[in-house]
Structures are given as structure tokens and as C-alpha cells.
C-alpha positions as a LaTeX table, in Angstrom:
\begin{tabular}{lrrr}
\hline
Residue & $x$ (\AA) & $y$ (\AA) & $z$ (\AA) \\
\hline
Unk1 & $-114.52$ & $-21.17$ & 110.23 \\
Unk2 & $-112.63$ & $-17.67$ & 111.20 \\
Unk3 & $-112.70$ & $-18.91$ & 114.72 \\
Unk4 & $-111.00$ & $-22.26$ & 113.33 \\
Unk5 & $-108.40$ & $-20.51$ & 110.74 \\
Unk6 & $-107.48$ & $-18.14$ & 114.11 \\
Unk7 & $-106.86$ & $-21.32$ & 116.26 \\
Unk8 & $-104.46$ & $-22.76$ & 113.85 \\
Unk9 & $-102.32$ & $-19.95$ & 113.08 \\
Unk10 & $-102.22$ & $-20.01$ & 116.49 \\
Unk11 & $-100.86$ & $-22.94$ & 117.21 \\
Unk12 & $-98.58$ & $-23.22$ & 114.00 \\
Unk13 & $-97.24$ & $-19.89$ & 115.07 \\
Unk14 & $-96.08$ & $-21.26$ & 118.73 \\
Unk15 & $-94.79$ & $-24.00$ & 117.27 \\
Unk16 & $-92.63$ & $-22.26$ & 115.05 \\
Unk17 & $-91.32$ & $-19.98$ & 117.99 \\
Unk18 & $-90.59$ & $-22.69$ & 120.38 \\
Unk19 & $-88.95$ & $-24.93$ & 117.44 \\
Unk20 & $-87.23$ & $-22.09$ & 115.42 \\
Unk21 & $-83.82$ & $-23.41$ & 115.58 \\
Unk22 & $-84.76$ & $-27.11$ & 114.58 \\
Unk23 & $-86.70$ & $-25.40$ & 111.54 \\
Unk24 & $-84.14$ & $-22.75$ & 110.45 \\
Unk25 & $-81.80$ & $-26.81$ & 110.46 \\
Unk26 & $-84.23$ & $-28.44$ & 108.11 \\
Unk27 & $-85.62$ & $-25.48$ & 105.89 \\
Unk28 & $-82.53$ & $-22.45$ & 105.66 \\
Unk29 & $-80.66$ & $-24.88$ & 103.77 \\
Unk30 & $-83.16$ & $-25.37$ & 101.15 \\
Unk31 & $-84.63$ & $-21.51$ & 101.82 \\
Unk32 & $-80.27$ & $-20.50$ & 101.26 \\
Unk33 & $-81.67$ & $-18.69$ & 97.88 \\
Unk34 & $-83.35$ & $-15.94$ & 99.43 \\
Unk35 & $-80.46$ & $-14.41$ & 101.52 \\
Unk36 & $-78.34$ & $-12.35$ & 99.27 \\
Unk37 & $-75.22$ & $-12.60$ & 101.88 \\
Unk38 & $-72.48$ & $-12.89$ & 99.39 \\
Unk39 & $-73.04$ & $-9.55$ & 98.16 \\
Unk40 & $-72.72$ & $-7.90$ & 101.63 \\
Unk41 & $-69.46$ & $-10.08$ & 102.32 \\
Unk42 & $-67.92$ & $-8.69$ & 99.11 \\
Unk43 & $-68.96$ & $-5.11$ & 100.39 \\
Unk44 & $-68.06$ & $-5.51$ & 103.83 \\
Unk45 & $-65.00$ & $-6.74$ & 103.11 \\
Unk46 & $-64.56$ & $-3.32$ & 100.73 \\
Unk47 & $-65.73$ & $-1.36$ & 103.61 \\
Unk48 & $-63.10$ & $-2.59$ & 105.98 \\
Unk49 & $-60.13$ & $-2.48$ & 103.13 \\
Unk50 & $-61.36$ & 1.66 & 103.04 \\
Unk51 & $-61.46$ & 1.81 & 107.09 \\
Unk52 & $-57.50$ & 0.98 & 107.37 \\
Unk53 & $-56.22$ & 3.60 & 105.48 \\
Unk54 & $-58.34$ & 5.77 & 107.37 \\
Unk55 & $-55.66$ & 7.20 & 110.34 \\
Unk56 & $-54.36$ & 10.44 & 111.75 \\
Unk57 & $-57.81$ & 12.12 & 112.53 \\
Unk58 & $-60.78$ & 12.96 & 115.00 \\
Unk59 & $-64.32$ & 12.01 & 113.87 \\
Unk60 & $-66.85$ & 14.75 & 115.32 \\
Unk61 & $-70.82$ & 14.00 & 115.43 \\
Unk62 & $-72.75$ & 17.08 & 115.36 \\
Unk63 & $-70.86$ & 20.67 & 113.98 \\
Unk64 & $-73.50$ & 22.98 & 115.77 \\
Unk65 & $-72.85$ & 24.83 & 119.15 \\
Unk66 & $-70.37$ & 22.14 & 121.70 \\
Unk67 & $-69.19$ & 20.39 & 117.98 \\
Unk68 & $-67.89$ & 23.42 & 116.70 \\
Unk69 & $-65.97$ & 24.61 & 119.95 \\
Unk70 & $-64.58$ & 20.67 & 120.09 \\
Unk71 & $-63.29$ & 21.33 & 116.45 \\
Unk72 & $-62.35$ & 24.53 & 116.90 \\
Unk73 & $-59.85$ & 23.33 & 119.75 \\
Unk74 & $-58.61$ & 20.50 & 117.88 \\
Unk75 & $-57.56$ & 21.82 & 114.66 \\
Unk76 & $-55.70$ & 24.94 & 117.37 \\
Unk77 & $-53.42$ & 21.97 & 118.54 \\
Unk78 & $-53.22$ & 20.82 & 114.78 \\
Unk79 & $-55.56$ & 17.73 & 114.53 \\
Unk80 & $-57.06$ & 17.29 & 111.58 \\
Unk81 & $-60.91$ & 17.06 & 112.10 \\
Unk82 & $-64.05$ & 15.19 & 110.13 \\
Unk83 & $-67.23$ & 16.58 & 110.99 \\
Unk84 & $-70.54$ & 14.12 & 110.60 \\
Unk85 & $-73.57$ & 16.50 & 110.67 \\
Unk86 & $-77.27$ & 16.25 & 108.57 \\
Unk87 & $-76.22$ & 19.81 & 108.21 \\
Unk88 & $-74.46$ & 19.81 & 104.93 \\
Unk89 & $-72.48$ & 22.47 & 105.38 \\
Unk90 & $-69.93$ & 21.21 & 108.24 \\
\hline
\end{tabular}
């Protein structure tokens, strides 16, 4: 019976690989419930709006050792200068 159950997953499970995109046809319409897209249109949309007011500065990854000389120079030649580090205190 295992040996059975094994055998069709199997085969169900190929099937559904090789035929995804004639499945996701037939069932995402009905499935269309379980996707919570309009919510991350809405916020994508409000994450873009923020993004183009965003102008005039240089975005620096990392504020330890070669980050903090990069900074350093910039704001000397008067760029203003964000500073994404896990270390909170950059």
C-alpha cells in the first residue's frame, strides 16, 4: 500500500510539473482567493510615491572601516550621506 501511495504521488507530481502552466489556466482563476496581491499593489505603489522624493544623496551599505572613509570623503565635498548598517549606530 506505501509502495502504491509512493507511486502515485509520483506520478501526480510529474504531471503537475510538466503541465503547470495548463493547470495554473484552469485552477488560479478559481484558487484567485488565496493571493493577497491587491494589498502589495496598494503598498508598492506607496513605496514608489516615497522613492521620488527621495533625491540629492549617496546611499552607503556598511559604516564600519572602507564605509566610514567613503562617507567621510563625501560629506568633505558636501554630499549629504545615508548610511545602511545592522549596526544601529551609523
Amino acid at each position: 500500500m506505501v509502495t502504491l501511495v509512493g507511486l502515485v504521488s509520483f506520478f501526480v507530481s510529474s504531471y503537475a510539473l510538466i503541465n503547470s502552466k495548463k493547470l495554473y489556466r484552469i485552477l488560479g482563476p478559481k484558487l484567485n482567493f488565496l493571493e493577497k496581491e491587491s494589498g502589495k499593489k496598494d503598498e508598492m505603489q506607496q513605496v514608489e510615491d516615497s522613492l521620488e522624493s527621495l533625491t540629492g544623496h549617496v546611499v552607503v551599505v556598511g559604516g564600519d572601516q572602507m564605509g566610514e572613509s567613503i562617507m567621510e570623503a563625501l560629506q568633505e565635498i558636501g554630499m549629504e550621506v545615508v548610511v545602511v548598517d545592522f549596526d544601529q549606530e551609523w
